[in-house]
N, C-alpha and C positions, 0 to 999 in steps of 0.2 A: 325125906321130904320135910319140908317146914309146914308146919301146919296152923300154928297160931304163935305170935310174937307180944311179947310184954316190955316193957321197957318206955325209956324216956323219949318222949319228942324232944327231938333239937332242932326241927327246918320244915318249914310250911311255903312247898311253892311249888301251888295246882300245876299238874294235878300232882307231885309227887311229894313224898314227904320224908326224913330220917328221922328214926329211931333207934336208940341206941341201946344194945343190950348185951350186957356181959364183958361190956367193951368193946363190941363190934359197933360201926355204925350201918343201920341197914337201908339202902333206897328201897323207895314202896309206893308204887304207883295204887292211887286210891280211885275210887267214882266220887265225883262233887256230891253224891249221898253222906257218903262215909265223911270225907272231907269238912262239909259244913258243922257234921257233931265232933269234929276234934276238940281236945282240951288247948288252953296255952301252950306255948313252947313253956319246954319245962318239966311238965308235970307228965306226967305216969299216961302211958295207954297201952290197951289190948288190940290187939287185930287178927279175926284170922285169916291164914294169907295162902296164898296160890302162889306156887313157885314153879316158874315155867324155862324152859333150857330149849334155847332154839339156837342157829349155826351163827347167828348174830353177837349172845350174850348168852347171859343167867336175866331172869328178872324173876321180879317178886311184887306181888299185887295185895293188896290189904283191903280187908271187909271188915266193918261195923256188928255186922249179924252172920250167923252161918247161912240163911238165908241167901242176905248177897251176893257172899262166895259161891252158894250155889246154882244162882241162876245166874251167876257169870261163867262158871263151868260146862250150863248147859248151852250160853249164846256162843262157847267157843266153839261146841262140837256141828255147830250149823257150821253148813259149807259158803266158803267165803266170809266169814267172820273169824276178825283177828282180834287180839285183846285190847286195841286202839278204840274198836267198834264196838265190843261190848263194853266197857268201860263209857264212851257214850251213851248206850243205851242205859245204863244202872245211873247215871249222869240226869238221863232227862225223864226217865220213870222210876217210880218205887217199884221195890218187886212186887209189891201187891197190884199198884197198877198194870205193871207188864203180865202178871199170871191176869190178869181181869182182863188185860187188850187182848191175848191170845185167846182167852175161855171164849170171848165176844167176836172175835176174828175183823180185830180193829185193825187193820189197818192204817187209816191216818192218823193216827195215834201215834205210829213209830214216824213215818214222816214228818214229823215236825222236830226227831232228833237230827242234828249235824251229820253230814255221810250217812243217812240212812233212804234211800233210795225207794220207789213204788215197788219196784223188783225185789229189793233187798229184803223189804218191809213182809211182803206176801212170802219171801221163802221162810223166813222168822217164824212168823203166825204157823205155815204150816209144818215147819220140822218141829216147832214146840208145843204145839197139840197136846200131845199124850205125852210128851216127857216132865213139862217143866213144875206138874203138883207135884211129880212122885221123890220132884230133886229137893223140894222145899218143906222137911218135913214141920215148920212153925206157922207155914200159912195158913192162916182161916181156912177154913172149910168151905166157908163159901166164894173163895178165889182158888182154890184150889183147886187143879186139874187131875183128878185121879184116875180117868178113863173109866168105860163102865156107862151104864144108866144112871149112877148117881148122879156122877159127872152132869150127865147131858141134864136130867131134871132139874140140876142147880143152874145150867144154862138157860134151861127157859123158865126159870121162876125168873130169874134175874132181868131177862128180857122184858117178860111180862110186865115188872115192876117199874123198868125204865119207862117201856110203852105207857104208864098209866100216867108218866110224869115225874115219878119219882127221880131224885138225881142216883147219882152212883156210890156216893155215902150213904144215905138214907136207907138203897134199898141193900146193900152189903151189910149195915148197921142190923137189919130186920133179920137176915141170914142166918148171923151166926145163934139165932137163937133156935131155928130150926133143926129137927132129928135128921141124923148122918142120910138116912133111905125112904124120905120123906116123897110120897109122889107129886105132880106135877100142880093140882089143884088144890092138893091139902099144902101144900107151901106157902104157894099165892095166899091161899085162906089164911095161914097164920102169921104170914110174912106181914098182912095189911092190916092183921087186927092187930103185931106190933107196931108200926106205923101208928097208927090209929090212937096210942097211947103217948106216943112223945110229942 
């Protein structure tokens, strides 16, 4: 398997891009994430990459973060998602966004991505539930889906904190500063007296 690629950019044209390494040149379909942090043609980049073999081709997909990569591996394994669609989706959310729209079970969040349907949107949110913290091991803690009570207490602190007005920076900002197995009132409680300081 290919797992991460280093080498020269030589061609920028969304979504796909070449790299060239060792002498080979490689096509590498990327998310307009990834894409927007490219360097000039020219110069040096990393990616790591997803190399997928289907009766059509070979392809090979490129990520900015292992992150990426991994919650593009986890919108493949949903049914009826293809790498067209997840690549949309890394496209029109961060992955912290998308672990934050599942934790919150948003919904129209995903509809507003390209081919992402009310249908499509609900089976997303529920087949990624419980898989897509354990796929992302750099995400915050407090977008992170780990299953468990933890889990769910970080969901209604989070809730809470919208509910009070807070936006969804602010109170993710106040999160990470909370203990791993903190319960649901003593969060809120510490989550507002960070707030409270910025």
């Amino acid at each position: 398997m290919i797992g991460r690629i280093t080498g020269t950019l030589l061609e920028k044209n969304p979504p796909q891009i070449i790299v060239e390494a060792n002498g080979l040149g490689y096509e590498i379909d990327v998310p307009m994430s990834t894409f927007y942090g490219l360097p000039a043609t020219g110069q040096q980049v990393r990616l790591y990459t997803h190399f997928a073999v289907r009766e059509d081709g070979h392809f090979l997909y490129g990520f900015a973060t292992e992150d990426e990569r991994g919650a593009f591996r986890q919108l493949l394994k949903v049914s009826g998602i293809g790498a067209r669609t997840a690549l949309a989706v890394l496209s029109g959310l961060s992955v912290a966004d998308l672990a934050s729209a599942v934790t919150l079970q948003e919904a129209g969040r995903l509809v507003k991505i390209p081919g992402i349907g009310k249908k499509t949107a609900e089976r997303l949110l529920l087949e990624l539930r419980d898989k897509l913290g354990k796929a992302l091991p750099n995400l915050p803690a407090a977008v992170a889906i780990a299953g468990g009570s933890a889990s769910d207490a970080r969901s209604d602190i989070l809730n809470a904190l919208l509910a009070l007005g807070y936006n969804e920076r602010e109170a993710l900002g106040a999160m990470k500063t909370l203990p791993e197995d903190v319960a649901v009132s003593e969060g809120i409680r510490l989550a507002l007296r960070q707030l409270s300081k910025v």
